[in-house]
Gaussian input, Z-matrix of N, CA and C with variables (Angstrom, degrees):
# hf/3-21g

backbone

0 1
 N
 C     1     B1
 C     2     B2     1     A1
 N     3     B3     2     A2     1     D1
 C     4     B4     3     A3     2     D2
 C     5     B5     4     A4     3     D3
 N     6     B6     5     A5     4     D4
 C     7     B7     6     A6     5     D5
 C     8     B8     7     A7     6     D6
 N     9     B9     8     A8     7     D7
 C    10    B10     9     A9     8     D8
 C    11    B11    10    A10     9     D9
 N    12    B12    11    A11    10    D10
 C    13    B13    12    A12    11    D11
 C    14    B14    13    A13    12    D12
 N    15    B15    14    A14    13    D13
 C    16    B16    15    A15    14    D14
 C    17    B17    16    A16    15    D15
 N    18    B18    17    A17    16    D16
 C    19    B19    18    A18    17    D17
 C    20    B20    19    A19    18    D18
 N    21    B21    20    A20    19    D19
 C    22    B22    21    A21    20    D20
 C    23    B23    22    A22    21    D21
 N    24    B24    23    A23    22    D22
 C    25    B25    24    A24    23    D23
 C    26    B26    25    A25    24    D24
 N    27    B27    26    A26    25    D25
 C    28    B28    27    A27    26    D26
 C    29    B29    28    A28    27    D27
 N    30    B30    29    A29    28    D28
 C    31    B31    30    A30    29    D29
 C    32    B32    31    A31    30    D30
 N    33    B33    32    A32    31    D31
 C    34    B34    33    A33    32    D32
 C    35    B35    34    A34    33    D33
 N    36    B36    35    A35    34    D34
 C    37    B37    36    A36    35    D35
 C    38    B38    37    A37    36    D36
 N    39    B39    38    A38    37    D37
 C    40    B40    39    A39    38    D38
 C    41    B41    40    A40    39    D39
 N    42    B42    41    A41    40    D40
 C    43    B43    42    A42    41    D41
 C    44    B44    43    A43    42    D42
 N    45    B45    44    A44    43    D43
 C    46    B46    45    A45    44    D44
 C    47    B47    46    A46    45    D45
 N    48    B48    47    A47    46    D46
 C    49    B49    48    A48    47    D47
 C    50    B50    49    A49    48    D48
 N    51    B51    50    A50    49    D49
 C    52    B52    51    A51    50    D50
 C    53    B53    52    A52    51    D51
 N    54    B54    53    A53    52    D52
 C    55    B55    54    A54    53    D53
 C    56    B56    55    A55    54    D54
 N    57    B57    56    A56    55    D55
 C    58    B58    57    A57    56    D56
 C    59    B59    58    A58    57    D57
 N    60    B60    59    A59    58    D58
 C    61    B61    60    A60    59    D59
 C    62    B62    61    A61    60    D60
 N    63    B63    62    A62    61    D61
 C    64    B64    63    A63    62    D62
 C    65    B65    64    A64    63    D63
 N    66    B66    65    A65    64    D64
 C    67    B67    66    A66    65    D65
 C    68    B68    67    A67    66    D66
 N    69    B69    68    A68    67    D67
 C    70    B70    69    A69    68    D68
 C    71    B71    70    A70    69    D69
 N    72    B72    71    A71    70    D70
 C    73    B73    72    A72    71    D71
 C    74    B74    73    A73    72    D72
 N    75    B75    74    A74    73    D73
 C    76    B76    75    A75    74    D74
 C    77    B77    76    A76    75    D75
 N    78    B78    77    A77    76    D76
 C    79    B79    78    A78    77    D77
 C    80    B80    79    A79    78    D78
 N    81    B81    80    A80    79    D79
 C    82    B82    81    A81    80    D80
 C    83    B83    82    A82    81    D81
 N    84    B84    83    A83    82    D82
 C    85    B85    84    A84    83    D83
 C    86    B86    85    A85    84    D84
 N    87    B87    86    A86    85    D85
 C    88    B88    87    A87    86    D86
 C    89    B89    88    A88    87    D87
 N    90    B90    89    A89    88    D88
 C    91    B91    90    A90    89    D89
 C    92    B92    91    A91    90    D90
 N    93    B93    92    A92    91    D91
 C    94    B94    93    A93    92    D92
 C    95    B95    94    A94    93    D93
 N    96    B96    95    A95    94    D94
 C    97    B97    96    A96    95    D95
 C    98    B98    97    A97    96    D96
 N    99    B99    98    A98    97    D97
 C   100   B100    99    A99    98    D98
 C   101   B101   100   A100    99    D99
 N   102   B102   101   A101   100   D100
 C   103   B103   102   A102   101   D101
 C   104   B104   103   A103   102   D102
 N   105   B105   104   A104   103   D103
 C   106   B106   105   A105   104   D104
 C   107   B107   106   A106   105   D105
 N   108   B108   107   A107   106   D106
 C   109   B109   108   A108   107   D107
 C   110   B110   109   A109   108   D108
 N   111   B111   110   A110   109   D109
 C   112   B112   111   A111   110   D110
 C   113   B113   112   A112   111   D111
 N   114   B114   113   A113   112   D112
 C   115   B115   114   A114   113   D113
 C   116   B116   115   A115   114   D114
 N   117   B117   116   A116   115   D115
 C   118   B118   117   A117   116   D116
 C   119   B119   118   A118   117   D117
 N   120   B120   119   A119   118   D118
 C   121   B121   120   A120   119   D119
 C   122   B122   121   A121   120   D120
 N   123   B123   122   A122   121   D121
 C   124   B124   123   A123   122   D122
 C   125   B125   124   A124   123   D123
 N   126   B126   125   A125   124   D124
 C   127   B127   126   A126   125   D125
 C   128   B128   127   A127   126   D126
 N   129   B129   128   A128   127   D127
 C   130   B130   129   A129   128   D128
 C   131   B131   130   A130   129   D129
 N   132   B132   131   A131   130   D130
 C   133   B133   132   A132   131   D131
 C   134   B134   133   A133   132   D132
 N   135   B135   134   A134   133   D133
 C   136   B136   135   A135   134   D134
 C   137   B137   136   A136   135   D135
 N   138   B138   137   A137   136   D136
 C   139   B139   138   A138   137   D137
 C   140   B140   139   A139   138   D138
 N   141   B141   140   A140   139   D139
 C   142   B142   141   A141   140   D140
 C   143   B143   142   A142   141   D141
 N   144   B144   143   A143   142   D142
 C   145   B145   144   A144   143   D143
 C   146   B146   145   A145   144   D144
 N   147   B147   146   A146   145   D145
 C   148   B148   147   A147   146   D146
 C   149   B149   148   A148   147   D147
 N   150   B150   149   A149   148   D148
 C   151   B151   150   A150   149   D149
 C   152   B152   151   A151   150   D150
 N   153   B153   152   A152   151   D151
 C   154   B154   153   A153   152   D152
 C   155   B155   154   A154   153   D153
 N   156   B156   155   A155   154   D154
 C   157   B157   156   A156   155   D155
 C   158   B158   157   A157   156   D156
 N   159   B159   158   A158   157   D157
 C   160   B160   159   A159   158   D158
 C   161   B161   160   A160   159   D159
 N   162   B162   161   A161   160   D160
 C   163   B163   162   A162   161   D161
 C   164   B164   163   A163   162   D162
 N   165   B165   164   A164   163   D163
 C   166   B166   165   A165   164   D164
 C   167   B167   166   A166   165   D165
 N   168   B168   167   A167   166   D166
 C   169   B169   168   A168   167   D167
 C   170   B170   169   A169   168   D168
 N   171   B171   170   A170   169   D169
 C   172   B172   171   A171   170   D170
 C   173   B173   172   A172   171   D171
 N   174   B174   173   A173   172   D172
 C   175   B175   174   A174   173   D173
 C   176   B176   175   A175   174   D174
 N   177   B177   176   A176   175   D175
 C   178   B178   177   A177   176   D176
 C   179   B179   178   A178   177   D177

   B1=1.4435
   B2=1.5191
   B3=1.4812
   B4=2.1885
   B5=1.4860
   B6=1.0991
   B7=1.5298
   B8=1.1844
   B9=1.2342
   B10=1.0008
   B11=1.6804
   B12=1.6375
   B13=1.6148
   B14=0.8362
   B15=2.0069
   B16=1.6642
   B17=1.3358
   B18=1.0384
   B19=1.1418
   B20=1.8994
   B21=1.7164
   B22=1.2557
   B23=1.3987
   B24=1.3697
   B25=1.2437
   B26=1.4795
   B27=1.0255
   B28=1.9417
   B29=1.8967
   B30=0.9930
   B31=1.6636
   B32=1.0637
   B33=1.7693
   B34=1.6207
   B35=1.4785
   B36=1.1425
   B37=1.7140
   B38=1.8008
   B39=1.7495
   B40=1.7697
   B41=1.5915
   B42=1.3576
   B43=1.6331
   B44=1.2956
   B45=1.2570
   B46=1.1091
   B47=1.5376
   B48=1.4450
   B49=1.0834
   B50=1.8940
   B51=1.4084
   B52=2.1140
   B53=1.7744
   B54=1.2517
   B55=1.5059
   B56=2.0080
   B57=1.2702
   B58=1.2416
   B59=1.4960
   B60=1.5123
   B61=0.9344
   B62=2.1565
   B63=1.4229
   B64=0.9296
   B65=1.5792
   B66=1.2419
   B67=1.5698
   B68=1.2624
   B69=1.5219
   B70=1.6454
   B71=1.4753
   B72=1.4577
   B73=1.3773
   B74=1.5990
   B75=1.6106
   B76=1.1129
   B77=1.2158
   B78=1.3955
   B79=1.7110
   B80=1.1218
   B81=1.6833
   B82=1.3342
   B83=1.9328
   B84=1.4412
   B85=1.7664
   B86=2.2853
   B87=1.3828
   B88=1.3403
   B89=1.7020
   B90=1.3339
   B91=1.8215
   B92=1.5491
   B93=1.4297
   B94=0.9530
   B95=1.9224
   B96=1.3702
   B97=1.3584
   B98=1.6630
   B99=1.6273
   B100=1.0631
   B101=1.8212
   B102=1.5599
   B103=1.5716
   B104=1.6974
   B105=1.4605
   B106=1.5571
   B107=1.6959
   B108=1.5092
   B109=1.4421
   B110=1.4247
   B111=1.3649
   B112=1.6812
   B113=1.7403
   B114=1.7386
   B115=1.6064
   B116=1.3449
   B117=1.2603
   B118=1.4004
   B119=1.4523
   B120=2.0891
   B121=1.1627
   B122=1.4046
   B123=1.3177
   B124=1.4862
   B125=1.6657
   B126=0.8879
   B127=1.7893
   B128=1.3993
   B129=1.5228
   B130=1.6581
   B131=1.6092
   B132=1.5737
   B133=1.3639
   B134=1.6274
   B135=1.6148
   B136=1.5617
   B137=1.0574
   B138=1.7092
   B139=1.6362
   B140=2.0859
   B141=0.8907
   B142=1.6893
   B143=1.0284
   B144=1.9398
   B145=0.8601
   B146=1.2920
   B147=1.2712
   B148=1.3148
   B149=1.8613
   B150=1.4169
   B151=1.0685
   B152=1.8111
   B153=1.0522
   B154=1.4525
   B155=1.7101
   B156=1.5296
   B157=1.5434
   B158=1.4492
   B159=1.0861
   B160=1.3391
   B161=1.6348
   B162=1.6959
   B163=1.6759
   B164=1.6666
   B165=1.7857
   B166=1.0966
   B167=1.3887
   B168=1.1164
   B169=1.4488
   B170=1.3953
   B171=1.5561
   B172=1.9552
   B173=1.3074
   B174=1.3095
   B175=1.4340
   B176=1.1682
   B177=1.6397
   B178=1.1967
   B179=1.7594
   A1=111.32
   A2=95.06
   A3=89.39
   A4=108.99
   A5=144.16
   A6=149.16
   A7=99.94
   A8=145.86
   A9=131.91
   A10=115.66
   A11=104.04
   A12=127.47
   A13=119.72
   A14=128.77
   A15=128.31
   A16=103.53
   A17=140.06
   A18=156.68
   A19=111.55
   A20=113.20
   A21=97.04
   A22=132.36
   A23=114.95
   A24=147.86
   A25=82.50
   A26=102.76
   A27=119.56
   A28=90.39
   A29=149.91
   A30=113.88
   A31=136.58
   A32=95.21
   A33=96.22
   A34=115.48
   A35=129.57
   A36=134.30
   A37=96.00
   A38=103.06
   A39=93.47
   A40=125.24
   A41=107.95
   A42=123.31
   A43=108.08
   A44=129.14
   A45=147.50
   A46=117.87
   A47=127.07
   A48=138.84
   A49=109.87
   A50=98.92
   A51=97.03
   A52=97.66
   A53=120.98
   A54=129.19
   A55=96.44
   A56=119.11
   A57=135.74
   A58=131.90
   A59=119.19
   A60=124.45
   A61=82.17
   A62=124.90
   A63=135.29
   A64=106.94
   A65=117.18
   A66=127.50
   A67=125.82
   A68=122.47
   A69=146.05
   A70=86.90
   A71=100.57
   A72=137.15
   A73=105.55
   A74=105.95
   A75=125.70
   A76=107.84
   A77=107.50
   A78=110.72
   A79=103.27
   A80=138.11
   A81=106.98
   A82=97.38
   A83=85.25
   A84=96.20
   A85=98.33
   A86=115.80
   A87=111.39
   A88=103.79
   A89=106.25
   A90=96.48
   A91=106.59
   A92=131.19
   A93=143.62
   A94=122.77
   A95=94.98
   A96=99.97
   A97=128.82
   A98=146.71
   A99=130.73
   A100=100.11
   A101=112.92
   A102=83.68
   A103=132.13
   A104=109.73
   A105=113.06
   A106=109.57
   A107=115.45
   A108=113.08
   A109=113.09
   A110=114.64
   A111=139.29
   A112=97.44
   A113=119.81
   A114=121.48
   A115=106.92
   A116=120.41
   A117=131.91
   A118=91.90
   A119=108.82
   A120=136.55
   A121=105.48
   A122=110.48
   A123=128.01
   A124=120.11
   A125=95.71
   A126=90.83
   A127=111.30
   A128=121.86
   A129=131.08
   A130=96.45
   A131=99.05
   A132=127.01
   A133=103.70
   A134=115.16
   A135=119.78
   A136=91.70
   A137=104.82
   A138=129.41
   A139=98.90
   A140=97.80
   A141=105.16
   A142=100.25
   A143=127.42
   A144=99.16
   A145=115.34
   A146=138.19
   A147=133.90
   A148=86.83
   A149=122.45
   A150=121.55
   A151=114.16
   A152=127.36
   A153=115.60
   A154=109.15
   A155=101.16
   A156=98.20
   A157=107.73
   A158=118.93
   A159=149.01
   A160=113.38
   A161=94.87
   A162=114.08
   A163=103.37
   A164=110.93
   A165=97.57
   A166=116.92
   A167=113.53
   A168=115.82
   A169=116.81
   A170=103.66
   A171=110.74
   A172=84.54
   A173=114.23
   A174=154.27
   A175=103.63
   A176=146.05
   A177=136.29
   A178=125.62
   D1=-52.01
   D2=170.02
   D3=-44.98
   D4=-50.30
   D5=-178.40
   D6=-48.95
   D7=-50.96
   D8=-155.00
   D9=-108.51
   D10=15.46
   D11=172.48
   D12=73.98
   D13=35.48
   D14=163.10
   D15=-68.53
   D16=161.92
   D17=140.90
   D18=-42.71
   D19=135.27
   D20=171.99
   D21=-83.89
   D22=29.31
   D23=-155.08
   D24=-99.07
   D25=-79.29
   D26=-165.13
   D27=-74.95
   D28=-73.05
   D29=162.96
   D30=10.98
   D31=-74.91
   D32=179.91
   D33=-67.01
   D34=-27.22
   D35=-163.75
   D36=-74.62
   D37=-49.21
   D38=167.65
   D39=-52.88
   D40=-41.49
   D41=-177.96
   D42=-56.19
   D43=-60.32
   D44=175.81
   D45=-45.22
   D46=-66.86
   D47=168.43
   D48=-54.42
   D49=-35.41
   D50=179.61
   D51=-81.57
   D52=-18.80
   D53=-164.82
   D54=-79.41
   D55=-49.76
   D56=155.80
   D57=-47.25
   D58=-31.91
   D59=-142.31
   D60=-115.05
   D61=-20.32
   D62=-169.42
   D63=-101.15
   D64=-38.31
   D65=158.84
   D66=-62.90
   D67=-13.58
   D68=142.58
   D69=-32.51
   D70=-84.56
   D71=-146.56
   D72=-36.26
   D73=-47.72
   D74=-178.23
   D75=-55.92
   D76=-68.22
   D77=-171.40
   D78=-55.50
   D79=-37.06
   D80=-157.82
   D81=-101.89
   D82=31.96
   D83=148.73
   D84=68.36
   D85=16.17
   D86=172.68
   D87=-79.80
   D88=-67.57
   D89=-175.80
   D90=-93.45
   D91=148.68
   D92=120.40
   D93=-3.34
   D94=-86.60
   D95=-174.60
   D96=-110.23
   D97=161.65
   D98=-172.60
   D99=-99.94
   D100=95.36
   D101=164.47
   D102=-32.67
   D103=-44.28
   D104=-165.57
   D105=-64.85
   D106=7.53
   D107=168.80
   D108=-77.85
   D109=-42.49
   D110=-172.92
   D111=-48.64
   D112=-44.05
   D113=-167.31
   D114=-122.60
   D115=-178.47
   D116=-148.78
   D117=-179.87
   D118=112.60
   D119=173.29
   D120=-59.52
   D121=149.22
   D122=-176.11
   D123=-53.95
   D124=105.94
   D125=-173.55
   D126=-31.98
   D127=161.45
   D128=-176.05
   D129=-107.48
   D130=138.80
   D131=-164.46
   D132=-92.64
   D133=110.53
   D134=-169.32
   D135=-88.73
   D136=132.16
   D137=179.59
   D138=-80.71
   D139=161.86
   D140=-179.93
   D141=-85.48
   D142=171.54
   D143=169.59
   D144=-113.94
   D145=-158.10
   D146=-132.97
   D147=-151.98
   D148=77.82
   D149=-176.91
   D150=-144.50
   D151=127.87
   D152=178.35
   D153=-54.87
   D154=165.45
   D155=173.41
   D156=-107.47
   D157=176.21
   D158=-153.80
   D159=-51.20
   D160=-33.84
   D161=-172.07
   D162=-92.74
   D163=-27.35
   D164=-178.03
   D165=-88.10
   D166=5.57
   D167=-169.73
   D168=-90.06
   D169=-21.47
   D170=-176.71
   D171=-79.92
   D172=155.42
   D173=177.54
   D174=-81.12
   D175=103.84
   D176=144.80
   D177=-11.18

């Protein structure tokens, strides 16, 4: 999905929800094991923040 330019924002929310959806699976005793333990979604990219500085903030 990164290849094809989602955000790793929306990754993790798929990962998460297939990571859940396979631990069902478990409990209701179909697989054995969760592949999605084996990997780990792409870390999320912290935006800066968006704040004046110190000089711009006094009032002329």
């Amino acid at each position: 999905m990164s290849e094809d330019g989602h955000s790793p924002k929306s990754i993790s929310k798929c990962f998460r929800l297939l990571k859940q959806a396979l631990n069902y699976a478990i409990a209701q005793e179909l697989l054995t094991k969760n592949p999605c333990n084996f990997c780990k979604p792409p870390k999320r990219v912290k935006t800066p923040i968006n704040s004046l500085s110190r000089e711009e903030r006094i009032l002329p």
